[in-house]
N, C-alpha and C positions, 0 to 999 in steps of 0.2 A: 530624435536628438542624436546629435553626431559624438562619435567618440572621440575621444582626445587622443594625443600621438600614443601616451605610453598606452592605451587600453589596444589601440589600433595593435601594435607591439606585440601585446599579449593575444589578442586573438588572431592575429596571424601565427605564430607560435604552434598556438594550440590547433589551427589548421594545419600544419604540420605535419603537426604527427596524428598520421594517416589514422592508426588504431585507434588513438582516442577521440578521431572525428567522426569516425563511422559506429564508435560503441557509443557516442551519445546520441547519434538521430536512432540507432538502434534500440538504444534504452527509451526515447523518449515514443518512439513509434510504440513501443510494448504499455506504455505506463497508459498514453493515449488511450490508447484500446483497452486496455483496463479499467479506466475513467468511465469507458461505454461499456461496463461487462453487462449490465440489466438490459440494453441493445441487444449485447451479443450471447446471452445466456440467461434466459429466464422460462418460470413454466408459465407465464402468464405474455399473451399477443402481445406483438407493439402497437396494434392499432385492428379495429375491430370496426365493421359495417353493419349496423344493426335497422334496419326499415329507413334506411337514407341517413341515417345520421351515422357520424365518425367517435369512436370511443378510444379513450387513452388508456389501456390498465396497468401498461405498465406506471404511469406516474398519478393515475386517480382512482380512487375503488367506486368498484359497482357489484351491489348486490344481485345476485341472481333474478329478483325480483327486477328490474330493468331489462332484460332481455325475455321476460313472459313468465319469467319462474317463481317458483314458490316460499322460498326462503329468502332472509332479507340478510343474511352473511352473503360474503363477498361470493361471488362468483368464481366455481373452480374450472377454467377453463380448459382443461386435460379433461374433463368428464365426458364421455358421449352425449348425456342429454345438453348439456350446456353449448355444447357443439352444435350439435342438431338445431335447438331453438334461435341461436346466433342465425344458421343459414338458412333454414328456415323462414325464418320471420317471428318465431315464437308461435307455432303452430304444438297443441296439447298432446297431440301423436306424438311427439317427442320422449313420450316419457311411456311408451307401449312399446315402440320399435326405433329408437333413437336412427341405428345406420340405416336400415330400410326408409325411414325418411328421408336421412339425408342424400340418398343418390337418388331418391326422385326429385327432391329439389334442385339437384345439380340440371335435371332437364325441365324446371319453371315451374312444374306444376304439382300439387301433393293433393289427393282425393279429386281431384277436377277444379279444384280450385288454385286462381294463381296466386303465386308467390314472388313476393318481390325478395330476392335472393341476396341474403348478407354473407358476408366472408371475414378472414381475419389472417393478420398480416402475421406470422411465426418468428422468432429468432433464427438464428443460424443453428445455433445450440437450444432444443428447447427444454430446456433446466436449469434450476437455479441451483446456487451452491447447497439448498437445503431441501430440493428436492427428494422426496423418496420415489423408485420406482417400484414397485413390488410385481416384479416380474422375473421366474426365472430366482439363481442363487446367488449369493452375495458371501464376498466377490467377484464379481462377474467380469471375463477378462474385455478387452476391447473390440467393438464389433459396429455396424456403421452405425447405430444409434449411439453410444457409446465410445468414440475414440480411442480415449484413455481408460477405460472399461469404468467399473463404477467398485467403490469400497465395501465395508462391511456393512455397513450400513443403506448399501443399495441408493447413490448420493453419485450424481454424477462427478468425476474425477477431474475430468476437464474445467465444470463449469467453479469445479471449488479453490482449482487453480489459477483462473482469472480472478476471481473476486477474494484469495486469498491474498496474491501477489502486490495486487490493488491496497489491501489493509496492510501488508508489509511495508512499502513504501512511503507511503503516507503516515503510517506510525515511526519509521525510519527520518522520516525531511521533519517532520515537529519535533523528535528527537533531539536528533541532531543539531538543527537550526538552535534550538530554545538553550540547550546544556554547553553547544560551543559559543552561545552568544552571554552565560555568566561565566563560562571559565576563562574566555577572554579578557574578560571585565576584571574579575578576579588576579588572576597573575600579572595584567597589566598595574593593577593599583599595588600588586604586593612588588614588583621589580623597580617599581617609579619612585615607590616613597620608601621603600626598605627598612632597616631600622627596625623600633621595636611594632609599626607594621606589618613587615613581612615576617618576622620573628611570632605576631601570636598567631596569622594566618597561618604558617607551617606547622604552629603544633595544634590549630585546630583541624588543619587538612589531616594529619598523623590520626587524631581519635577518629573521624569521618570514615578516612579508609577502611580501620579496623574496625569498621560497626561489619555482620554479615547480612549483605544486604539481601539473600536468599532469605535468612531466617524474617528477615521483617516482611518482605513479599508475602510469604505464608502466612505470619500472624495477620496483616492487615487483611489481606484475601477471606481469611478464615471470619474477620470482624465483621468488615465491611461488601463483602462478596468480590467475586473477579467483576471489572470491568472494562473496557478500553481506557476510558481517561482515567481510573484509579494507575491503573499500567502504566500511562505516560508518564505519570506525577514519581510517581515512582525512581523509572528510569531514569529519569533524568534526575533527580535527587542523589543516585547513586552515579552517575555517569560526565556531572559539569569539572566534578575534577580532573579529566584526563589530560585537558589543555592549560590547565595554570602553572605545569610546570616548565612545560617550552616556552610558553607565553613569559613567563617572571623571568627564566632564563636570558629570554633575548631582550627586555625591558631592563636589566641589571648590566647587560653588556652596555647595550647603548645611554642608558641614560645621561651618559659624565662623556659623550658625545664632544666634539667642539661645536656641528648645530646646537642641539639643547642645549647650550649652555648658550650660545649666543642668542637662543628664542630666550633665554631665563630671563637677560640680561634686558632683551627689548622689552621684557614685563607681557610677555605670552602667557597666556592661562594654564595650570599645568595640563588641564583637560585636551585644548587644543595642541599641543605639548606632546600627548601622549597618546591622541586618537589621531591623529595630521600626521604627524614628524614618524614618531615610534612605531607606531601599529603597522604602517606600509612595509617595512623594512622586516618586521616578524611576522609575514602572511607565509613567508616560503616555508619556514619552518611548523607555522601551525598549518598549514593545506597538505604537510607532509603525513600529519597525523591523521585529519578526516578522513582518508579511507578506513585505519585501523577503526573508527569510531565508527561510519557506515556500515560495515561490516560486521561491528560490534552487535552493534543494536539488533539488526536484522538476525543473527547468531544467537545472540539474547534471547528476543522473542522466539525465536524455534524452539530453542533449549527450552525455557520457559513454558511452551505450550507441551511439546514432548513431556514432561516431567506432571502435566496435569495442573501446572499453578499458573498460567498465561490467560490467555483474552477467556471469553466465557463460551460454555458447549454451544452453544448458537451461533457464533461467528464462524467464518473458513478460518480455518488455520493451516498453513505449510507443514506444522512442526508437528500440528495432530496426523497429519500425514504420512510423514516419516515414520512416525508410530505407530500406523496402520501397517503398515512396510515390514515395519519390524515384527510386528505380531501375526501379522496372514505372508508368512515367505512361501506357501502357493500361489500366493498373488503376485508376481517381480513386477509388474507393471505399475504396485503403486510406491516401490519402493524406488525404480527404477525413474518415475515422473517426478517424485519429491526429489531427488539429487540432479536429474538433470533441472529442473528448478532454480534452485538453492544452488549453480553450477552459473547457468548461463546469468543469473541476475547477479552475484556477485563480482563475478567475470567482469561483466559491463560496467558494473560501479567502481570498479579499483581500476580501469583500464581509463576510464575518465576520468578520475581524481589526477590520477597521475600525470595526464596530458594539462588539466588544472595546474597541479603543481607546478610542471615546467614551465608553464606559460608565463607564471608569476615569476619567475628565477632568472632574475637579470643578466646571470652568469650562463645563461644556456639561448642561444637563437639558432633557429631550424632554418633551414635554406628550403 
């Protein structure tokens, strides 16, 4: 679908400027690759050959018992004998001299008998965020198995910052998206209609503010447990008011318009009135704020996890990271991977918004 002249406008604009066209293929190249972190980091194959047939573990389980083995839990593919049996073929030797099988297999034949020879396809990184290694001391600094070295918990550090980064953003864009789509709503109807309206809107926004919303984080956490979606409902409960006051602002200016009054007059709806006419004209001021709110939330959640009342022990966290950081300063490397982190991701999203912003601002064209 073709765009129209003013969008054309705007996206040449933002082509423009150079920074904010090369931080968004930047950001979206990182977010991408984060989308594939179970590709790009996991302890279990992306694809496994077992006596002719093709196995998926990363995306379906199979019990050990499927490759010759003896348990019917999932299949630990880091084990030697699990290894062994895969190349193999599932030959019982496996479980007497797992590598001495395996490199006879590597040349076809295991006791005189042949083998039809399986394999398995690795990640780049073969660790998941919740990997434990148990090898060697922890924290362990960076070394070629290990990039980013690994934390206290012996948890590789790289792979906890893909799939961290991945949960950051994506709890950031439903954030965001959902708490700037009431607060718009919000300061649009309290600017439009005014009166005693906007009158009990401000002083219910006034009691709202002063609730602390840290202290209800906790009680709820403490009721109901930590969860991702309890966290978003949250957030965004404390977070839709940040836009209802530029919002009301520029809906108060414009409203007594000579447009608006002449859409009043043709009998416009005030809805189309006020989402058509008005809202266009208040994006430059509310897209001036969504950085401070992107950068909010993602700050939030850090904070939040650092302090111990964020996502649950089981998920990557950045912010548990940071806290690593801070408690092992023999370790700099991981205190050192959580800032530059929490550095280049912010970087990027305030460098966009802002080329955002100008794009929208009729007052500004880039040559």
């Amino acid at each position: 679908m073709a765009l129209s002249p003013l969008n054309q406008r705007r996206w040449r604009n933002f082509k423009a400027n150079r920074r904010a066209f090369w931080s968004l293929w930047v950001f979206l190249l990182l977010f991408v690759l984060s989308l594939c972190a179970e590709i790009i980091a996991n302890d279990k194959p992306i694809l496994v050959r077992y006596q002719g047939k093709l196995h998926y573990p990363i995306y379906q389980f199979y019990p050990e018992t499927a490759f010759g083995g003896d348990f019917r839990t999932e299949a630990v593919y880091r084990e030697p004998e699990v290894q062994c049996l895969i190349v193999s073929g599932g030959l019982e030797d496996c479980f007497d001299d797992p590598e001495g099988v395996i490199e006879d297999a590597a040349d076809g034949n295991v006791a005189g008998e042949a083998v039809e020879k399986g394999w398995m396809l690795w990640p780049p990184i073969p660790y998941s965020y919740n990997t434990i290694n148990n090898v060697g001391t922890a924290p362990s600094a960076p070394d070629r198995d290990h990039w980013l070295g690994t934390d206290d918990t012996s948890r590789d550090v790289l792979a906890r910052i893909i799939y961290g980064f991945r949960l950051s953003i994506l709890f950031t864009l439903i954030v965001t998206t959902i708490s700037s789509l009431i607060g718009v709503a919000a300061g649009a109807v309290q600017g439009y209609f005014g009166g005693w309206t906007d009158l009990t809107f401000q002083r219910l926004l006034e009691i709202w503010g002063s609730t602390p919303g840290l202290y209800v984080i906790i009680i709820l956490f403490a009721i109901l447990g930590r969860s991702f979606g309890l966290l978003v409902f949250v957030t965004i409960l404390f977070g839709w008011p940040a836009l209802v006051g530029v919002v009301r602002a520029e809906f108060l200016r414009a409203r007594n318009f000579e447009y608006v009054r002449a859409a009043r007059a043709l009998g416009v709806s005030d809805r189309v009135i006020m989402f058509r006419h008005i809202l266009p004209n208040a994006m430059v001021a509310t897209l001036t704020f969504l950085p401070f709110i992107v950068t909010g939330a993602i700050g939030g959640l850090a904070a939040l996890d650092y302090l111990g009342y964020g996502l649950p022990a089981s998920l990557p966290s950045l912010g548990e990271l940071a806290l690593q950081g801070k408690s092992n300063l023999q370790a700099p490397w991981l205190g050192f991977s959580a800032f530059f982190t929490f550095a280049i991701m912010l970087s990027l999203l305030v460098f966009v918004f802002e080329g955002v912003r100008d794009a929208f601002d009729p007052r500004k064209t880039f040559k």
